[in-house]
C-alpha positions, 0 to 999 in steps of 0.5 A: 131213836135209832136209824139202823143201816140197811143194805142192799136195794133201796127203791123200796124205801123211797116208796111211803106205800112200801111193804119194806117200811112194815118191818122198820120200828116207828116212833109217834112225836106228839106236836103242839101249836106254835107259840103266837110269841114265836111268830114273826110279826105284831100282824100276824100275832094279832091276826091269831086272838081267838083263833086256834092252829096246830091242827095236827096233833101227832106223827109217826117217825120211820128212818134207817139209812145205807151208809150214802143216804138217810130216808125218813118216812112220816105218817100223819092224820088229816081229813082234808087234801090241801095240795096247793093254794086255793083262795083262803087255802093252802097246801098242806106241808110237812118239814124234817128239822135239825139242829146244825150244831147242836145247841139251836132253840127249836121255838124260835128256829135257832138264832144267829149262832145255833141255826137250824136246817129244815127239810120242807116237803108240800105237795106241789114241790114234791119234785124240788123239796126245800133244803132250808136254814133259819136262824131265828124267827122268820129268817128261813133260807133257801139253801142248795145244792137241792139234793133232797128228794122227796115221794108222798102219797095220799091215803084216805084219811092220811099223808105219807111222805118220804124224805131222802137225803146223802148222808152229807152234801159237803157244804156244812154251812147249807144243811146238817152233817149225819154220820153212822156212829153218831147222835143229832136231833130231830124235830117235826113240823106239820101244816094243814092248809084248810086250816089256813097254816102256813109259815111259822102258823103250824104244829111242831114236836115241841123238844128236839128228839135224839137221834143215833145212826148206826155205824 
């Protein structure tokens, strides 16, 4: 995938609704379950016999940048708006995923050595989207300075989310570096709240997607 750099005005970007992204190329990542072997714990494997999860089962991936910051725009299809928890509900949610070095095993996010950064988007967190690192099954942090940004909209049947970021937030260890000139990977996890998804019980994009900012 590549990210083209684009200058000039911006603001349109930051608008998931915005005539700008019309003319931006997009991808569609297809997203599976995750493995109930990739869960955290014996509870919550047993809790998923019989049960089926990974409701949604594609995104489409827009991004581009300006040489300061990177927006990715994601589209998606889900019949219910879930935008906080409710009983046996749960919000629906969406996350960027990076590996921080490379080499990190997107089933299990990462592992002590290879970890992975994640940019967490809900509806009721829209303000204060979560910049996260995991290093393994169920060891998700959070991590500041919180310089993500994020904007959704809900239209009919689907979500459209923005997510913006600077380029680098000078603390290697608290999230990944993207530069102009240079490949990483990405990945894309999705959760339906009237599903009852929520923390590794969702759907992702399964392999790690190339990605090449343009210098």
């Amino acid at each position: 995938m590549y990210v083209r750099h684009v200058q000039g005005d911006m603001e349109a970007f930051r608008d998931p609704q915005g005539s700008a992204w019309a003319e931006v190329p997009r991808e569609v990542l297809d997203l599976v379950p995750t493995p109930s072997d990739a869960q955290p714990n014996r509870h919550i494997r047993n809790s998923l016999a019989g049960r089926e999860w990974g409701a949604c089962k594609s995104v489409q991936l827009q991004a581009l940048h300006d040489g300061e910051r990177v927006y990715f725009r994601l589209e998606w299809t889900d019949a219910t708006c879930n935008e906080r928890h409710e009983e046996d509900l749960f919000p629906d949610a969406a996350a960027l995923l990076f590996p921080m070095n490379g080499e990190a095993a997107l089933e299990t996010m990462g592992s002590s050595e290879h970890p992975v950064n994640a940019w967490f988007w809900r509806p009721d967190i829209e303000a204060c989207p979560e910049n996260l690192v995991a290093r393994g099954v169920g060891t998700v942090e959070r991590k500041g300075p919180d310089e993500l940004e994020s904007k959704s909209v809900r239209d009919g049947a689907s979500w459209k989310v923005v997510l913006a970021r600077p380029l680098t937030d000078g603390q290697p260890q608290n999230g990944v570096a993207l530069k102009p000139g240079q490949k990483t990977s990405i990945a894309v996890a999705v959760w339906d709240g009237s599903a009852g998804e929520r923390a590794g019980i969702k759907a992702f994009s399964q392999t790690w997607r190339e990605i090449e900012l343009e210098s």
